[in-house]
N, C-alpha and C positions, 0 to 999 in steps of 0.2 A: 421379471428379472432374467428371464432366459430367452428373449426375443424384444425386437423394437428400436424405436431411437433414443434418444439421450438428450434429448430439445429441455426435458425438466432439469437436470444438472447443466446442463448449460445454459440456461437462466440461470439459474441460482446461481453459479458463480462466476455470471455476469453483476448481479445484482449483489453479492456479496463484496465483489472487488471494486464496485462502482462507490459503493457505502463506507468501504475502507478509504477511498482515495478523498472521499468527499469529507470524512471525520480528517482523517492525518493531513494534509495538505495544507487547508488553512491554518492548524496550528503549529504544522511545523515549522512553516515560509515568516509567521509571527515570533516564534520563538529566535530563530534564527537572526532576526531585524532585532531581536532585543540582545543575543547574543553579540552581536556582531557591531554593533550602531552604538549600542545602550550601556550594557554591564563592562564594558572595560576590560583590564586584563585583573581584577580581582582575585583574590583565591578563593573563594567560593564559588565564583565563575571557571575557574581551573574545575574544580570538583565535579561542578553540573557537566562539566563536557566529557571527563572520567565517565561520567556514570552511565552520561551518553552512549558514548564510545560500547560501555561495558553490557548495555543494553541491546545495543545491534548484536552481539555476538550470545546474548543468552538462547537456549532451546526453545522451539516455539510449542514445545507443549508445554512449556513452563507459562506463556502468556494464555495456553488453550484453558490451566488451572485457573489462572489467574479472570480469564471473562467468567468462568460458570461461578467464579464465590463472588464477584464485584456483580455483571451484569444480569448473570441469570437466575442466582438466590437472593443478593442483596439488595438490588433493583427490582426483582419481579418482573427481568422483560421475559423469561423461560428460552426455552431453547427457540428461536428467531435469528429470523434474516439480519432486528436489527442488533441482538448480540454478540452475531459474528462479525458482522460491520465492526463494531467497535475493537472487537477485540482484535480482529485484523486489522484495524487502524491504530492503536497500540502496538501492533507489533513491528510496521513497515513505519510509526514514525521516528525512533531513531534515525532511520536511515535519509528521512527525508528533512531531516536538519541537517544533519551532515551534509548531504547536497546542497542544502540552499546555503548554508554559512561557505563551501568552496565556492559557491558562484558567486554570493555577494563581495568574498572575498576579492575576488578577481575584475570587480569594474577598477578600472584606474582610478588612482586618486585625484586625478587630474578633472578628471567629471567630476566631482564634488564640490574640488575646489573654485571651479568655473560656475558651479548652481551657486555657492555661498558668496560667490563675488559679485553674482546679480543679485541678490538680495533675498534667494530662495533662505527660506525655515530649514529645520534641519529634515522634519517631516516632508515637507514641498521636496528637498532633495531622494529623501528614500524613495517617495513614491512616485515620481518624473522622473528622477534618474536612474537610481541605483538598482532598484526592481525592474523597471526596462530594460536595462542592460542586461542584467544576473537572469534576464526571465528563459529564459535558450539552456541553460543549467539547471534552473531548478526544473524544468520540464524532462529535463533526462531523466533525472533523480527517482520525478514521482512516477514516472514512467514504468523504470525499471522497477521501483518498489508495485507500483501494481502489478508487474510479471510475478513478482516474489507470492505474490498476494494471493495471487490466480492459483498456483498450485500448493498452496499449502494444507496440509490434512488437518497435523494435530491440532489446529486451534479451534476449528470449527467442527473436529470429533464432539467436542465435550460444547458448545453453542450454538450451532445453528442447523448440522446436517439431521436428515433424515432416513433412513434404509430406503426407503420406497415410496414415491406416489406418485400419481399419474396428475397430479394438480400445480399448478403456479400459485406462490400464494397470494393470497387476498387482499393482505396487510404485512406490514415491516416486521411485526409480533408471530409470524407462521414459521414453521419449521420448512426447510428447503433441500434437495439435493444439492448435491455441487459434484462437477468433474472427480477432485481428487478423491474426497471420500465413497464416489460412487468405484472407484477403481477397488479401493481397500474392500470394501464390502462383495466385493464380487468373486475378489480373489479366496477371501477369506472366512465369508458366513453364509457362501451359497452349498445349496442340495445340489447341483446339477452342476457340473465342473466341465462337463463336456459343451455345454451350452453357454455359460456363463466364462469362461478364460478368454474365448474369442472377441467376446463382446469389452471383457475387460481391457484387453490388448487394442481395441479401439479407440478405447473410451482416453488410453492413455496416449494413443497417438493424437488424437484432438489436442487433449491436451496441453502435449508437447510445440505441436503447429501453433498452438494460440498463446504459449510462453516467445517462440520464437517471433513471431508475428510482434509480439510488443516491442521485445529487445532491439528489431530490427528498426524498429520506429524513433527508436531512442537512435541508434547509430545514427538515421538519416540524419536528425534533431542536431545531434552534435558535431556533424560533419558540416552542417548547415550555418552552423555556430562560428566553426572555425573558419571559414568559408568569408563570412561576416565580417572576423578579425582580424582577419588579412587585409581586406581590401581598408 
């Protein structure tokens, strides 16, 4: 901890953000098609978007509590790559409904109405049209939620991270570094503060390059989008 690279946190939370996108993504793109195609404007459907809504904006050490009593005592995965996965996928999928429900919102009606007048199903419709279209959006979405993902501390304090090892792990069940928590640890529970701040001060510029580096992906994506909607 007072000399070397950082290649072990930066798998890890390669691997932990990869896990998150790959848990929230397809349930959120599904939820959103039942949100949005399915339930109508019901008041319970009002309620679940409430809570939606109220969900993106909760503290994510409240979901860091929430994987170690669901994932890693209740389940027996223990502190793990794939506890933090989930939990981080819990946390960025609000956000990735709300993405997909604005994009899907935004194919015209007029694509619909054209699939249902050939004799497309409603199903044949979502999945030939409406998801083709809306897919330029929901890619932003999850994009940006994997930027969110990448730096997050408190969830994966209490699921998946580790202080120290020189190993990648074996299996999705191992304990792992990651970027942000390798920052918090360095600043805060090292002996050697002359050696360990600089490295800290690294670790968070990586960091920062590899949030920007996402965000920047999504712009292109949605520039690209627009681009599209023009013509």
């Amino acid at each position: 901890m007072t000399e070397g690279g950082i290649f072990p946190a930066l798998i890890g939370t390669f691997l932990l953000s990869t896990g998150a996108i790959l848990f929230a993504l397809p349930l959120g793109v599904l939820a959103a098609i039942y949100l949005k195609e399915y339930a109508g404007a019901k008041k319970w459907v009002r309620i679940i978007r409430i809570g939606i809504n109220n969900l993106a904006g909760v503290p994510s050490v409240v979901f860091g509590l929430f994987g170690l009593a669901i994932f890693v005592k209740l389940f027996g995965f223990g502190v793990s790559v794939l506890s933090g996965s989930l939990t981080l996928g819990i946390l960025i999928l609000p956000v990735i409904i709300r993405a997909s429900e604005e994009a899907i919102d935004s194919v015209p009606s007029s694509f619909k109405e054209a699939s249902f007048a050939l004799g497309a199903t409603k199903w044949q419709t979502i999945r030939k049209v409406v998801l083709p279209t809306a897919l330029p959006g929901i890619l932003t979405g999850a994009i940006l939620s994997l930027g969110r993902a990448a730096g997050e501390t408190a969830p994966i304090l209490f699921t998946a991270a580790t202080f120290y090892t020189r190993h990648l792990p074996e299996s999705p069940f191992r304990e792992v570094m990651a970027l942000p928590y390798h920052i918090y640890a360095l600043m805060t529970e090292g002996t050697k503060p002359e050696f360990q701040v600089p490295i800290a001060y690294g670790t968070a510029l990586v960091l920062l390059l590899l949030v920007f580096a996402v965000n920047f992906i999504a712009i292109i994506i949605r520039s690209r989008m627009r681009r599209k909607r023009k013509w």
